[in-house]
N, C-alpha and C positions, 0 to 999 in steps of 0.2 A: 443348411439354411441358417444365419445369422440369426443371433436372438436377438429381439425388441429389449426384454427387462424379464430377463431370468437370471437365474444360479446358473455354472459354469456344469458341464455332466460331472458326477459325485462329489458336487460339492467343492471340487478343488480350484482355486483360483490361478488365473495365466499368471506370467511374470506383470503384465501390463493390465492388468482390472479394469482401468478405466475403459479402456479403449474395447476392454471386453463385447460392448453392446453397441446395438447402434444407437439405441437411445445415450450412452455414454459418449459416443464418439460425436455425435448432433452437440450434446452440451458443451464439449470442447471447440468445434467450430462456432457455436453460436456465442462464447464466451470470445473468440478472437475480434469477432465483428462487433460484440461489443465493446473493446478496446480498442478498437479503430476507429469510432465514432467519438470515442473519451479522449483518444490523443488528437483528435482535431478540436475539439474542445481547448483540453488545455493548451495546446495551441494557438489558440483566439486569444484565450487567456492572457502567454507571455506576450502574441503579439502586443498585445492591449499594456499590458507593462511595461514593454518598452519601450510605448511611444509615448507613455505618462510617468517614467521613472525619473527626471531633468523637473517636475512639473510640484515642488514642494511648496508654493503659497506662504512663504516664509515660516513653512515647518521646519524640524529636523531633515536633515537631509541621511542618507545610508550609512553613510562614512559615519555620521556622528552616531547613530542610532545604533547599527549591525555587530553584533561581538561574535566573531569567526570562532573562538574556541569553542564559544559554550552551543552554537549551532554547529561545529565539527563534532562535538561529541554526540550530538542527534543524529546525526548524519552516519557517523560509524556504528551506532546503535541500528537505523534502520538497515543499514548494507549487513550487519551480523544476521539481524533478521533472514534477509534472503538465504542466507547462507542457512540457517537452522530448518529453512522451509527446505530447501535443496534433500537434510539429510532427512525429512520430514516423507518426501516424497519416494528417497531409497528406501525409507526405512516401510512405506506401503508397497512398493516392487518385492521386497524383501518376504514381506503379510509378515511381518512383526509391528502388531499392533501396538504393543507396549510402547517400543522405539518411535510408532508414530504417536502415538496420542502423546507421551514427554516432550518430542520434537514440535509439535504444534503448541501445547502448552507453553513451550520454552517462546517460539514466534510471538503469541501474543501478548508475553509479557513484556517483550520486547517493544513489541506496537505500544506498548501502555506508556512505557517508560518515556519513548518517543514523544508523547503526546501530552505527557509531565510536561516537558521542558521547551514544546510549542505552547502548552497553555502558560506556562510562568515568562516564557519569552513576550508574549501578549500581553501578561499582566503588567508587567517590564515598561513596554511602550505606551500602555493605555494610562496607568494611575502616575508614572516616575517621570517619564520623557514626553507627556501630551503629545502624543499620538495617537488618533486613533482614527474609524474607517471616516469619518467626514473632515478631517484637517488639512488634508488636499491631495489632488487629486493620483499623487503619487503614494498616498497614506492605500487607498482607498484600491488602486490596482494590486498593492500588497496583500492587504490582507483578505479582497475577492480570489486571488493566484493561491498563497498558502493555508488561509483559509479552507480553499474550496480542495488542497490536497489534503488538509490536516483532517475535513469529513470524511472521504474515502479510505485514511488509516482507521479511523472510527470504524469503518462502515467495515474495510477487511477485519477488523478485531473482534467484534461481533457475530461475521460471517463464519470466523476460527473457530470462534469460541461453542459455537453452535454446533460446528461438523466433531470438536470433540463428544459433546454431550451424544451425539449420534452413535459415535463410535462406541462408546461405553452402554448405551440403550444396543445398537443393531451389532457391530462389529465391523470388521472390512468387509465390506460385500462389492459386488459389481454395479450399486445401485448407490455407496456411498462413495467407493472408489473417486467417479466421476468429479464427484462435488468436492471433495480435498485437492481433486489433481487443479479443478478451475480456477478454487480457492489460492493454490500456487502459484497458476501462473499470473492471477489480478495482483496478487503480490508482490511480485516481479515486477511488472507493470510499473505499480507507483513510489517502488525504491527505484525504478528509473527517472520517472519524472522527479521525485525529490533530487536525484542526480543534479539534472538539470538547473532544476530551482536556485540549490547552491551554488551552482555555475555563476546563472543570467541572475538572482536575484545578489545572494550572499557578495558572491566574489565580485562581480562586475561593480557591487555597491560600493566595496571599500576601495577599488583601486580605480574605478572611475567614474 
């Protein structure tokens, strides 16, 4: 009979914890469907961007505003991220807790670092370049799109930083397992979507 929310018999953990329970294995389906609901979201989103990116009210327009370097180094900062979540998740396949509590520590410094240099890239446009979310109406699609990503690194860094604090209180268990693996894959998720962004927002801004 399949456990709801128990320990593994003596104690010892499968190669895959998460998936241990069915209470675990629920929170990983119900984690997909809520990222399926998030990407049609941010979907409305870019739509909504790029039918109001042409639409600057005699603002700044992309080209003059966008510095691809210093958003490529954001960009390569959060894709290392995925990368440190990756060995964050061997390293709980592994039940080297050590390996994972560093490896998540290491993700959210990452997300932090990130989020430096969305907030001074804001500060950038709002006090230096008068831009900001009411100057028209292609200001305004920008910073609802990265904006409303640059919450959800918030929101994953938070979410990180809490499943470490567990880990140090509870350990790996089959009951925290679940919630590191979630924590992964929403991770995943929105170094995808920033993908993107840099795509349709960054890149498409400077060369068209």
């Amino acid at each position: 009979m399949t456990s709801v929310h128990a320990e593994p018999v003596n104690g010892e953990l499968p190669h895959e914890p998460e998936k241990a329970t069915l209470e675990g294995r629920n929170k990983i389906i119900g984690n997909w469907l809520f990222l399926g609901g998030e990407a049609v979201l941010f979907g409305t989103l870019f739509a909504t961007f790029l039918a109001l990116r042409n639409q600057n009210n005699e603002g700044p327009t992309a080209n003059e505003l966008f510095s691809l370097p210093l958003t490529g180094v954001a960009t390569f900062i959060l894709l290392l991220s995925s990368l440190t979540s990756v060995f964050a998740v061997q390293a709980m396949h592994k039940h080297n807790v050590k390996s994972l509590r560093i490896w998540l520590m290491v993700t959210v410094g990452l997300g932090l670092a990130f989020l430096g240099i969305e907030i001074y890239e804001f500060y950038e446009y709002v006090v230096h370049k008068n831009f900001g979310m009411t100057t028209s109406a292609f200001s305004s699609a920008f910073f609802t799109l990265v904006g409303f990503h640059g919450a959800h690194v918030a929101f994953g860094v938070v979410w990180i930083s809490v499943l470490i604090g567990q880990l140090f209180k509870k350990g790996l268990t089959v009951v925290t397992a679940p919630k590191i693996y979630v924590s992964a894959i929403y991770w995943h998720f929105i170094d995808v979507v920033w993908v993107f962004i840099f795509s349709v927002v960054y890149l498409l801004g400077k060369v068209g």
